[in-house]
MIVO-8208 format. One record per residue (C-alpha): x, y, z. Coordinates in steps of 0.001 Angstrom, whole numbers, plus 500000, padded with zeros to 6 digits. Layout:
<rs>
(r (X; Y; Z))
...
</rs>
This chain:
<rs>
(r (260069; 164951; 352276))
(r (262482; 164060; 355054))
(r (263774; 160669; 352792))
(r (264028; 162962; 350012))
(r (266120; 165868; 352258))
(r (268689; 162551; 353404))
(r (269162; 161573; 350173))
(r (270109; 165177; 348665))
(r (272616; 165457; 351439))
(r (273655; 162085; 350965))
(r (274319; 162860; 346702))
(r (275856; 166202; 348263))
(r (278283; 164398; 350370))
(r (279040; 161863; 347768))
(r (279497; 164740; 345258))
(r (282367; 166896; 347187))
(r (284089; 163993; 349146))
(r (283830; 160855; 346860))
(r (286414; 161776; 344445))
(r (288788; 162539; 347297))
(r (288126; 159088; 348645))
(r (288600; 158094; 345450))
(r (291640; 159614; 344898))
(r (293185; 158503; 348304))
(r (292510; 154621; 347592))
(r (294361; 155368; 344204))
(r (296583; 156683; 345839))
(r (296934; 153980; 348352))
(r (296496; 151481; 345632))
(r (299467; 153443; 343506))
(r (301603; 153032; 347012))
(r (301062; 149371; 347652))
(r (301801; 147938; 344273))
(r (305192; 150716; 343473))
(r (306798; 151987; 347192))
(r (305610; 149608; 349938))
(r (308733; 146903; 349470))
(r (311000; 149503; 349922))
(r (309248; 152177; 351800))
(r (307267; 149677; 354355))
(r (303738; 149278; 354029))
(r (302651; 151911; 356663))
(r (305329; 154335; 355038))
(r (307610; 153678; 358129))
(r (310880; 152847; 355603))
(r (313063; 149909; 355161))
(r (315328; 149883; 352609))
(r (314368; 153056; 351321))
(r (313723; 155949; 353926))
(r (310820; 156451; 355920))
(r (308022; 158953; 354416))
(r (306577; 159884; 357936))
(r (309543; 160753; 359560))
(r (309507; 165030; 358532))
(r (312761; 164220; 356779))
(r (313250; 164180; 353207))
(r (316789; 163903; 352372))
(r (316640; 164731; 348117))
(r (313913; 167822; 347795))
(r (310811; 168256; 350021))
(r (308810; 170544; 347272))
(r (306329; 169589; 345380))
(r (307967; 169556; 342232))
(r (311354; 167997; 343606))
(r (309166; 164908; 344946))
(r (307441; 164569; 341283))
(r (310569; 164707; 339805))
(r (312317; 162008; 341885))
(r (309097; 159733; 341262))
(r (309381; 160485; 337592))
(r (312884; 160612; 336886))
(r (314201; 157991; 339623))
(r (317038; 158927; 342097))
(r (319747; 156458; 340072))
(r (322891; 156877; 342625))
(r (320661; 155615; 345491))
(r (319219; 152726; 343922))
(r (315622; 154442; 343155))
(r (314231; 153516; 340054))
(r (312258; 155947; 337116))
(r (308639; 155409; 337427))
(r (307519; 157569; 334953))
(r (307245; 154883; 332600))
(r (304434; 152587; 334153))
(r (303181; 155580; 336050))
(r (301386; 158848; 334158))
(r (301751; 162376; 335753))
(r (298531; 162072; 337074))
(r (299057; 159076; 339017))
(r (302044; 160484; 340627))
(r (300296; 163448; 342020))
(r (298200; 160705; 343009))
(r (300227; 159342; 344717))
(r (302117; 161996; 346441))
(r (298987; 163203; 347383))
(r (298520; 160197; 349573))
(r (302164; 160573; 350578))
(r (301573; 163616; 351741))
(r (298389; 163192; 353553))
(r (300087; 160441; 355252))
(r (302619; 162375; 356351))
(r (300723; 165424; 357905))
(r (298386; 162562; 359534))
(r (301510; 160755; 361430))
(r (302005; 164017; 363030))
(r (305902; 164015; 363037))
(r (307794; 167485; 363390))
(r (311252; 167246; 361654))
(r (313809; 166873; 364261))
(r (315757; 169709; 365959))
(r (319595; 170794; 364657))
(r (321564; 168590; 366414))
(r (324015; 170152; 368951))
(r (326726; 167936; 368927))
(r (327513; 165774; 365088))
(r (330419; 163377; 365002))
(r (332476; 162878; 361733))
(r (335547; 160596; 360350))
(r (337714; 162785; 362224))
(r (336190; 164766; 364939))
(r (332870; 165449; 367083))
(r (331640; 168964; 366364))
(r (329647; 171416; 368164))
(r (326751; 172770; 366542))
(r (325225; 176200; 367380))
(r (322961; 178278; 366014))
(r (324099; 182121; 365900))
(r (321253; 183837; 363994))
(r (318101; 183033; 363233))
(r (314731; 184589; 362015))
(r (316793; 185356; 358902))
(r (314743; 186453; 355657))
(r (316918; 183924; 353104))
(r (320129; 184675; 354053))
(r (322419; 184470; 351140))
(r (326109; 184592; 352128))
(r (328727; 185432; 354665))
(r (331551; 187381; 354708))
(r (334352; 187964; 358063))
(r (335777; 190998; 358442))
(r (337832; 190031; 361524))
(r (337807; 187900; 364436))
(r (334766; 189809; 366015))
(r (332979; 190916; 362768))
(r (331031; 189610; 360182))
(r (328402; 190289; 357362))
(r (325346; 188346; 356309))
(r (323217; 189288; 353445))
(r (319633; 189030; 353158))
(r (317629; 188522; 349514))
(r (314972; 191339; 350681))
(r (318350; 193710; 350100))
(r (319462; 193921; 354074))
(r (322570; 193732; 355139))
(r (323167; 192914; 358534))
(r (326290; 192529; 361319))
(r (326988; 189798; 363331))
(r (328980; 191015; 366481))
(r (330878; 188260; 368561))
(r (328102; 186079; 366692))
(r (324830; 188378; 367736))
(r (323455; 189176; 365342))
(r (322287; 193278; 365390))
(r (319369; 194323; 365653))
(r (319269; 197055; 363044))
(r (320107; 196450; 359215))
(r (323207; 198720; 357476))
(r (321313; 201710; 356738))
(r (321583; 203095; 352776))
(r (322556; 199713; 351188))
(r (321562; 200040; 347220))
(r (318031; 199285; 346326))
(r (317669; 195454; 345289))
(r (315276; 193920; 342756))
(r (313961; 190964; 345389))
(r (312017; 188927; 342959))
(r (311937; 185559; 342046))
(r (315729; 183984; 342488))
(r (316964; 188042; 342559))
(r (318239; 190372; 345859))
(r (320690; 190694; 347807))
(r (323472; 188364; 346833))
(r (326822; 188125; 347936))
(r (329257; 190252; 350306))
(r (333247; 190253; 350694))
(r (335338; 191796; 351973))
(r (338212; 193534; 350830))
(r (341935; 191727; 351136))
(r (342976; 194622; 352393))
(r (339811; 195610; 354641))
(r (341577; 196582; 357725))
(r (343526; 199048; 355701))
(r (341262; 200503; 353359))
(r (336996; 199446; 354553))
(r (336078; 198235; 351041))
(r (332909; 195888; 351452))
(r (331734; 194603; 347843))
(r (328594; 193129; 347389))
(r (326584; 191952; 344010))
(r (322897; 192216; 343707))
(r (320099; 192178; 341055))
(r (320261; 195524; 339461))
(r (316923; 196543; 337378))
(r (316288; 199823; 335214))
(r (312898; 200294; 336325))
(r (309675; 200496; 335069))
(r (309903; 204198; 334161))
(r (312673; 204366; 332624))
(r (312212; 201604; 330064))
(r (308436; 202029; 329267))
(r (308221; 198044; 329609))
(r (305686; 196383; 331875))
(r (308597; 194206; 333118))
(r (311730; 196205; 333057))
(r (315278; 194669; 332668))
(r (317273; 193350; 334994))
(r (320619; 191971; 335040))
(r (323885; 191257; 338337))
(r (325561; 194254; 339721))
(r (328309; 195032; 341904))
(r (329569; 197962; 344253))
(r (331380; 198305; 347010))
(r (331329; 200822; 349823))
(r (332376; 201931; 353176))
(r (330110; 201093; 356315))
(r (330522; 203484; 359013))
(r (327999; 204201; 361926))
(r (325809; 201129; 360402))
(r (325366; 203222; 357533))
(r (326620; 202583; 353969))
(r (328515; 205117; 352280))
(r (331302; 205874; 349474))
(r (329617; 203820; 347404))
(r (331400; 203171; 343644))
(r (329789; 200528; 340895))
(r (332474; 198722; 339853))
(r (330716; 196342; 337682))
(r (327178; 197121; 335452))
(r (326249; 195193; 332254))
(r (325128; 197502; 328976))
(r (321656; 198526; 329810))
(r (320532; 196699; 326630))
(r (322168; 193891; 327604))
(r (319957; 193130; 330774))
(r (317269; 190740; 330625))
(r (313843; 190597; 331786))
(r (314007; 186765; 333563))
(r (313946; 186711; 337377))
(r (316479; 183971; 337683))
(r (319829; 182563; 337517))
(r (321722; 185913; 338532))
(r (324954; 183796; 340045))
(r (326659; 185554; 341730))
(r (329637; 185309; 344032))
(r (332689; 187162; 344422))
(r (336226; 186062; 345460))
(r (339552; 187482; 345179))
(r (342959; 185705; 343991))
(r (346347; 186480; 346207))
(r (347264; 189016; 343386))
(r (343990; 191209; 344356))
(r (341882; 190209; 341005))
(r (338596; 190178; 342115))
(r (336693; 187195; 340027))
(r (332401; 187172; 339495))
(r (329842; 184816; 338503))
(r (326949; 185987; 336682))
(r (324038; 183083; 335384))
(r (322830; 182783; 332663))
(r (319717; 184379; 332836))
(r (317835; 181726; 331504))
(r (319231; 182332; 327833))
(r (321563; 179124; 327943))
(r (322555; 180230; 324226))
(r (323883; 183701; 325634))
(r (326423; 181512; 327864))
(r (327836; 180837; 324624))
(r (328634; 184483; 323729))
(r (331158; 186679; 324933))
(r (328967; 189849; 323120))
(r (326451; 189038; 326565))
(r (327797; 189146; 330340))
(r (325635; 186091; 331652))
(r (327100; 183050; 331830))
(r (330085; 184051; 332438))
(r (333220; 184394; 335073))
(r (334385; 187742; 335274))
(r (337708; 189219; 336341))
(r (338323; 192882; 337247))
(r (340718; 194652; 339669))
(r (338801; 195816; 342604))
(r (338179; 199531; 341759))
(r (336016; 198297; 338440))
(r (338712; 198295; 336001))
(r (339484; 195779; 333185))
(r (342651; 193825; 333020))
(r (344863; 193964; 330375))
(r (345552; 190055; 330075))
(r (342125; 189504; 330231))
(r (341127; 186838; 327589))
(r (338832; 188842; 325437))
(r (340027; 192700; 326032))
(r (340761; 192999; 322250))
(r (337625; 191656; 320601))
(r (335326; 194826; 320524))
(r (331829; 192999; 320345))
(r (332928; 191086; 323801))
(r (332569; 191839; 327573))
(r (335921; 192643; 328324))
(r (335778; 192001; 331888))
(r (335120; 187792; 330894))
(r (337401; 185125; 332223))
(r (335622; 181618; 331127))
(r (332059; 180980; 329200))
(r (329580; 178445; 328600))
(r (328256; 178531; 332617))
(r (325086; 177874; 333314))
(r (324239; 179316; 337215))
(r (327401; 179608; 339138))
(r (326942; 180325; 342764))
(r (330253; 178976; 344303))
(r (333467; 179882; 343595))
(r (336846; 179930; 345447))
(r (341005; 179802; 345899))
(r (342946; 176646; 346513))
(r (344861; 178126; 349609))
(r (347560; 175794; 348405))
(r (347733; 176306; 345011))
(r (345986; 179026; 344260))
(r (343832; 177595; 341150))
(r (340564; 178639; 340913))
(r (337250; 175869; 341499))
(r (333249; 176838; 340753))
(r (330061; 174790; 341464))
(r (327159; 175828; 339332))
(r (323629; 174368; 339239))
(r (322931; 172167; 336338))
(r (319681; 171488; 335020))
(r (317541; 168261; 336456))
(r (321022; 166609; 336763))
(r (324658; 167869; 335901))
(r (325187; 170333; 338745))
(r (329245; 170814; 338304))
(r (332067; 171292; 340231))
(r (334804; 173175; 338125))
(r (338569; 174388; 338076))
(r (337744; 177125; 335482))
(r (340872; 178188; 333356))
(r (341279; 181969; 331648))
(r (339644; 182069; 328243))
(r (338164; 178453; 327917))
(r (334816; 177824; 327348))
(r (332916; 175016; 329648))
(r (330214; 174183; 327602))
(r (326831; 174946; 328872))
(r (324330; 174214; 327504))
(r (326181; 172642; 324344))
(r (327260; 169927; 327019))
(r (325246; 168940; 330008))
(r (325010; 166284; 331948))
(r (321566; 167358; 332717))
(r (318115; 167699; 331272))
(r (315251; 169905; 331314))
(r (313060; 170012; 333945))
(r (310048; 168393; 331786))
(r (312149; 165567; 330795))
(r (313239; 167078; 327415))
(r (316628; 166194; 326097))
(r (318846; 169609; 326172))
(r (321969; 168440; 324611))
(r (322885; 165076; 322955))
(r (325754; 165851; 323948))
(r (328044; 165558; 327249))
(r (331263; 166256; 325869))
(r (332755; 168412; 322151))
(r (335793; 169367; 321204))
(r (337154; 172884; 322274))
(r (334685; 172600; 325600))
(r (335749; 171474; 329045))
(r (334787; 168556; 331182))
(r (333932; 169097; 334945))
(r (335804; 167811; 337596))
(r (332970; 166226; 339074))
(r (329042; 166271; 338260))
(r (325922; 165636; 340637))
(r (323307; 163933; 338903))
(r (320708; 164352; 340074))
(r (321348; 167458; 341150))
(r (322178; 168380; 344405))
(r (321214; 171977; 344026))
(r (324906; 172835; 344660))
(r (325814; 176679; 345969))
(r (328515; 178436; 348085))
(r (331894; 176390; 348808))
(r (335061; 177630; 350665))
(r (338308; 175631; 351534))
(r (339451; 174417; 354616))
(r (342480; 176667; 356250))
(r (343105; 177223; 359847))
(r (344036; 174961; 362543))
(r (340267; 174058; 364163))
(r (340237; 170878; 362289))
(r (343901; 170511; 361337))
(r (343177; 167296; 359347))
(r (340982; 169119; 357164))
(r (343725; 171300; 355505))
(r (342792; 172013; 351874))
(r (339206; 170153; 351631))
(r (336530; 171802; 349572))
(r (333341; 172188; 351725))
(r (330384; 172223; 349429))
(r (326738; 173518; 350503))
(r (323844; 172042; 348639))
(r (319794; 173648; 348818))
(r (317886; 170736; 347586))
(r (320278; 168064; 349731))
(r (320292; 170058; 352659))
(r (323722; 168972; 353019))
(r (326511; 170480; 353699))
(r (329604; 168005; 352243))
(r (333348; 168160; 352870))
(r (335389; 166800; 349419))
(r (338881; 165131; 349473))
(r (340591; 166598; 346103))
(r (343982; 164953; 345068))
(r (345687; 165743; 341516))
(r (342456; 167621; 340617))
(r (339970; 164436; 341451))
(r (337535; 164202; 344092))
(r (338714; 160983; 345544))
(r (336810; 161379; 348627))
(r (332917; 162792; 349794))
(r (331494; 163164; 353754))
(r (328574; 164637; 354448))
(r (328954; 166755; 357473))
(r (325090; 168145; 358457))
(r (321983; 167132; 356892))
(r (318671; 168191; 357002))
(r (319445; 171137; 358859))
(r (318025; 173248; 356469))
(r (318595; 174395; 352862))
(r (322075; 175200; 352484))
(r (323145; 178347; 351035))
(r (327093; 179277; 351803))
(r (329627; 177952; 354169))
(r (332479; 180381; 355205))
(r (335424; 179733; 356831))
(r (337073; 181672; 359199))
(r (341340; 182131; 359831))
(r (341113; 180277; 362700))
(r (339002; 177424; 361155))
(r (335611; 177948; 362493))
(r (333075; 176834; 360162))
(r (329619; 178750; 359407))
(r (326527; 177770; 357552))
(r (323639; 179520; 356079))
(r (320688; 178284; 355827))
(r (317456; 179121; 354364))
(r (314237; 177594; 355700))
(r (314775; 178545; 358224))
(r (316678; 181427; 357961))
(r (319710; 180791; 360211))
(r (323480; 180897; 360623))
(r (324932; 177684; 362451))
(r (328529; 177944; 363861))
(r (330666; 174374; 363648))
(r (333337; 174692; 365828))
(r (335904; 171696; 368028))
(r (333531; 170249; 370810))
</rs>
């Protein structure tokens, strides 16, 4: 009785912890014979980076590691292993990656206080934190900002504290999936007239459509905040109800204004990349408006009925950067691509940049999108990330904090965790430096008149402050 009571926890063991074994020397196995020549054979790095370091410098999720295993990460030298390797044995293998990694113990390092570039050494500090996904920034003057949360608060940082109590009677937010609280700006003439605009995920409710899932689709209003509270409040942009879309993604949306007083919009596509290809359908789109809502009379498509007359340019895919050269005054967009082709554009009035017709990118499964990168009648980008860099807000230099700076695009990136400052000469990039890394995922960079530079970053949710050391 006793041998036979030893061997039935014996087959019990063997049942519920044999496969894992299993699964780990696989995984091990998988390791050894693909990553260990460039990844060292305790994981410690060597010419490719370390894996138990807490730092992962292209994606730290789950499916952003299977992809770069899959897919290869070509600009750094990493090959595709999806190939020699099935799905199965990747997940294999970043389980043991993975196990590895929580094993070696290794917390990822702290924000660094002090960063030293081509040009200058920076001080780094953090202003806000605790954040629930932060999504932009907007200065109202030298002692006054806003910062948005995706939950739908809105909240004031005051000689960079941030307050303890959200702007009461902000409009009610759909915060689900890539939806909320989106961007804020502030009015060019804000000290004059108070106009705060911000753009959220608008939906039309359960009730009222009788759906299970009810529509949704990128609004914006602006307002008046006084006492903390938000009042005044006019929509200045909303889509035709049947128009919206019942998708929880790719809203945009960012808002900017041009030294005339246009105010400009991004809206994404909304997950129906053929929509981005009609004007009849707001998403995918750049839109241009004068602040109080209404449409321009030189706007590209005012006089085709079936068309959004607010449009400006078509064929986007998810724009969530766009601003004005100070210099020139031309307008540039990032957008995320697809797995690859995340763009960096100078749109122009009426033209159509080619999403998803064109792409540099393909689907997330490995399907092909588009044959094609480039067709007539359909413009190129300036400059595309591939593999993505999960591109977002951007802002140009001005002020005199980094004089050298003067007219360089800085460009915020999630996956990366990077936030990058770009050279631009006759409409070229001609030169990249990352500034931060690994700081967090980076969600907007804002610049203030004097220079100051401020980042916001989700996990964690915080607000760093780069200013002359």
């Amino acid at each position: 009785m006793y041998r036979l009571k030893i061997l039935t926890v014996f087959f019990t063991y063997s049942l519920f912890f044999l496969p894992a074994l299993l699964m780990a020397q696989d995984g091990r196995a998988l390791y050894d014979k693909y990553c260990a020549t460039c990844h060292g054979k305790n994981l410690e790095g060597g010419d490719g980076s370390s894996f138990i370091d807490a730092v992962w410098s292209y994606g730290d999720g789950k499916n952003a590691v299977f992809r770069n295993i899959k897919y290869g990460i070509l600009n750094v030298g990493m090959p595709a292993w999806g190939s020699v390797m099935t799905d199965d044995d990747i997940r294999t293998l970043m389980g043991f990656i993975f196990d590895q990694e929580n094993k070696s113990g290794v917390s990822p390092p702290p924000i660094a206080k002090e960063i030293t570039t081509e040009d200058y050494k920076i001080s780094v500090e953090t202003v806000a934190e605790g954040l629930d996904t932060p999504w932009a920034i907007a200065f109202l003057d030298e002692r006054h900002s806003l910062v948005t949360e995706k939950n739908g608060q809105l909240r004031f940082l005051i000689d960079d504290k941030l307050q303890p109590k959200p702007v009461a009677n902000t409009p009610a937010v759909l915060n689900e999936g890539q939806g909320g609280l989106l961007d804020v700006a502030a009015d060019p003439e804000y000290a004059q007239n108070g106009w705060v605009y911000l753009a959220y995920s608008h939906d039309l409710g359960t009730a009222k459509t009788g759906k299970s899932r009810s529509g949704a689709m990128t609004r914006i209003v602006r307002g008046k905040i006084k006492n903390n509270r938000w009042t005044s409040e006019q929509v200045i942009f909303e889509a035709p109800h049947e128009k919206y879309r019942t998708t929880r993604h790719h809203y945009g949306c960012r808002i900017v204004f041009d030294s005339e007083g246009y105010l400009y919009f991004s809206i994404g596509d909304r997950g129906a990349g053929d929509q981005a290809q009609d004007v009849a359908y707001p998403n995918g789109k750049l839109h241009r408006i004068h602040r109080d809502g209404k449409i321009p009379e030189d706007n590209p498509f005012v006089k085709d009925k079936n068309a959004i007359p607010s449009i400006f340019s078509y064929g986007h895919r998810n724009p969530q950067g766009l601003a004005f050269h100070p210099s020139t005054g031309e307008l540039w967009e990032t957008e995320h691509g697809p797995m690859g082709g995340d763009e960096l554009n100078k749109p122009i009035m009426g033209l159509n940049y080619g999403w998803p017709e064109i792409t540099y990118g393909i689907n997330y499964n490995g399907d092909i999108i588009s044959e094609f990168k480039e067709k007539p009648n359909m413009e190129q980008p300036v400059l595309h990330w591939t593999p993505s860099i999960a591109v977002c807000g951007i802002d140009f230099y001005k002020g005199g904090a980094f004089p050298k700076w003067e007219n360089n695009l800085f460009v915020s990136a999630l996956k990366y965790k990077q936030l990058a400052r770009l050279v631009i000469e006759d409409n070229k990039v001609v030169k990249e430096e990352i500034i931060l890394k690994n700081a967090g995922r980076v969600r907007d960079v804002g610049i203030t008149n004097e220079g100051v530079i401020y980042m916001v970053l989700n996990r964690p949710g915080k607000i760093l402050k780069l200013s002359p050391k």
